[in-house]
C-alpha positions in Angstrom: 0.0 0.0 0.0 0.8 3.8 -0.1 2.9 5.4 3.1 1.9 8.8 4.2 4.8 11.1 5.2 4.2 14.3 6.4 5.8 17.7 5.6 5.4 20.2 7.6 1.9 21.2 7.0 0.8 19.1 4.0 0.3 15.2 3.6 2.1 13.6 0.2 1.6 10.2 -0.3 3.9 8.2 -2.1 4.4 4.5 -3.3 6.5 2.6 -5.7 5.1 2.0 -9.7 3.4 -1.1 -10.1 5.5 -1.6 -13.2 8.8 -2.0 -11.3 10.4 1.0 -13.3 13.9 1.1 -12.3 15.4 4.8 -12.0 18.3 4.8 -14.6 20.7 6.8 -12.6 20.4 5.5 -8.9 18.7 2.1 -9.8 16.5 2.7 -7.1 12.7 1.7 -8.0 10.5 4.2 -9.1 8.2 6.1 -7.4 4.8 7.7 -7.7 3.4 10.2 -5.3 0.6 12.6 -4.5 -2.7 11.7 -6.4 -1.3 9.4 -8.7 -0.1 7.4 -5.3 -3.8 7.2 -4.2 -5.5 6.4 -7.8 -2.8 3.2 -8.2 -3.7 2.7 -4.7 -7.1 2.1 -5.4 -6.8 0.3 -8.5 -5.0 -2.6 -6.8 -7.7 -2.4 -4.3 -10.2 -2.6 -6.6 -8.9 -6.1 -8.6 -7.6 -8.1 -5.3 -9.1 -11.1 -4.3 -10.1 -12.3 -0.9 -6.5 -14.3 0.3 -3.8 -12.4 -2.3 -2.4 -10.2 -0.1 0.1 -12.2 2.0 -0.8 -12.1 5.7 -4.2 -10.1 5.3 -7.0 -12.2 4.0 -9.4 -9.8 5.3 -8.3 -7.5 2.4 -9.9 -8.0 -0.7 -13.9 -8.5 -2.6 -15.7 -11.0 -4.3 -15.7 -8.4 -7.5 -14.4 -11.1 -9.4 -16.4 -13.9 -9.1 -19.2 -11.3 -9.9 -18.1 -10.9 -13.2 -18.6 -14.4 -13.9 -22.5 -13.9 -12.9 -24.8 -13.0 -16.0 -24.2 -9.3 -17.8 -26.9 -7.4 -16.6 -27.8 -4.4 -14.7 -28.4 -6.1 -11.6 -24.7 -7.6 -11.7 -23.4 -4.1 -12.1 -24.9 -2.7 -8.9 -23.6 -5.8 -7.2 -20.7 -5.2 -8.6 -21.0 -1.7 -7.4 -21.6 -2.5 -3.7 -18.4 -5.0 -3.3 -16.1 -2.0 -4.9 -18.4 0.6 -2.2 -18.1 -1.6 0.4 -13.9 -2.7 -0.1 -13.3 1.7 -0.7 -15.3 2.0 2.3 -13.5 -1.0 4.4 -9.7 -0.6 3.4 -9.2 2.3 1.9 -9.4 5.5 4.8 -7.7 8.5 2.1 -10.8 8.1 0.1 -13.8 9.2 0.5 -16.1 7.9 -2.0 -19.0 10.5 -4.1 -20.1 8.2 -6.8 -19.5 4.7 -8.0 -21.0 3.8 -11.9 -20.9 0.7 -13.6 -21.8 -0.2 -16.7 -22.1 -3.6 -18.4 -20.4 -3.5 -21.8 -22.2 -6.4 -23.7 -20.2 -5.9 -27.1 -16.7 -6.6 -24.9 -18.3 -8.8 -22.2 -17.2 -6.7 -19.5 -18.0 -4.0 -17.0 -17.4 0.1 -17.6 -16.0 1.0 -13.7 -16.0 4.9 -13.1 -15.1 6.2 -9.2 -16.0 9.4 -8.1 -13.9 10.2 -5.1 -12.2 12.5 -2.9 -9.1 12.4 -1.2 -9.7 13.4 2.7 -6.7 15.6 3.0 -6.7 17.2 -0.5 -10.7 17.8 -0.7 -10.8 17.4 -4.2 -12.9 15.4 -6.5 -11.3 12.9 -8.5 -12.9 10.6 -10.9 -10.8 7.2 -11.9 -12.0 4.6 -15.1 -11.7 1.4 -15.6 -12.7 -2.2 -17.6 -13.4 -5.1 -15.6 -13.5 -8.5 -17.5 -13.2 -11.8 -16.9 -9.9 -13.4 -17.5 -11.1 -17.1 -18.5 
């Protein structure tokens, strides 16, 4: 997850890239910070699974076995409750406006936008994303 350091009177939050960029001229990983810390953040929230995250089972939604349920409006708000309830559960930066998601019949998959702020920042951020089944 992200770490919070402080500076003197503003939070930055900071994390390394998913993609395991290397910095070419310490060789030190990459880093992300600020917003983008918090939107990667909550994209890896968003697609664990109950039992991936070593030594917290607790962390994680059944999103992905919903996809496998029939494409259909009452999957999506299903679909829109587990994301709701794992923001609301794991994720304290974030408070959550709006959650929207779509099914996408012609690509068998589900249109994901979050409406959010960050607590400290008290500004609205809006994040997009396809969820699809992977067999």
């Amino acid at each position: 997850m992200a770490i919070l350091t402080s500076n003197t009177s503003t939070q930055v939050y900071s994390d390394f890239s998913v993609n395991f960029d290397v910095n070419p001229i310490t060789g030190d990983l990459m880093k992300v910070s600020g917003v983008n810390s918090v939107v990667q953040a909550l994209m890896n929230l968003v697609q664990i699974n109950y039992y991936e995250k070593p030594f917290h089972p607790e962390i994680g939604s059944n999103a992905r076995g919903v996809l496998f349920d029939p494409l259909d409006p009452i999957t999506a708000n299903v679909l829109s409750k587990e994301i709701q309830n794992l923001i609301d559960n794991f994720e304290p930066r974030v408070s959550i406006n709006n959650i929207i998601v779509q099914a996408d019949y012609e690509n068998n998959g589900y249109r994901v936008e979050i409406d959010f702020e960050i607590v400290s920042i008290n500004n609205t951020f809006t994040v997009s994303t396809f969820l699809q089944r992977l067999r």
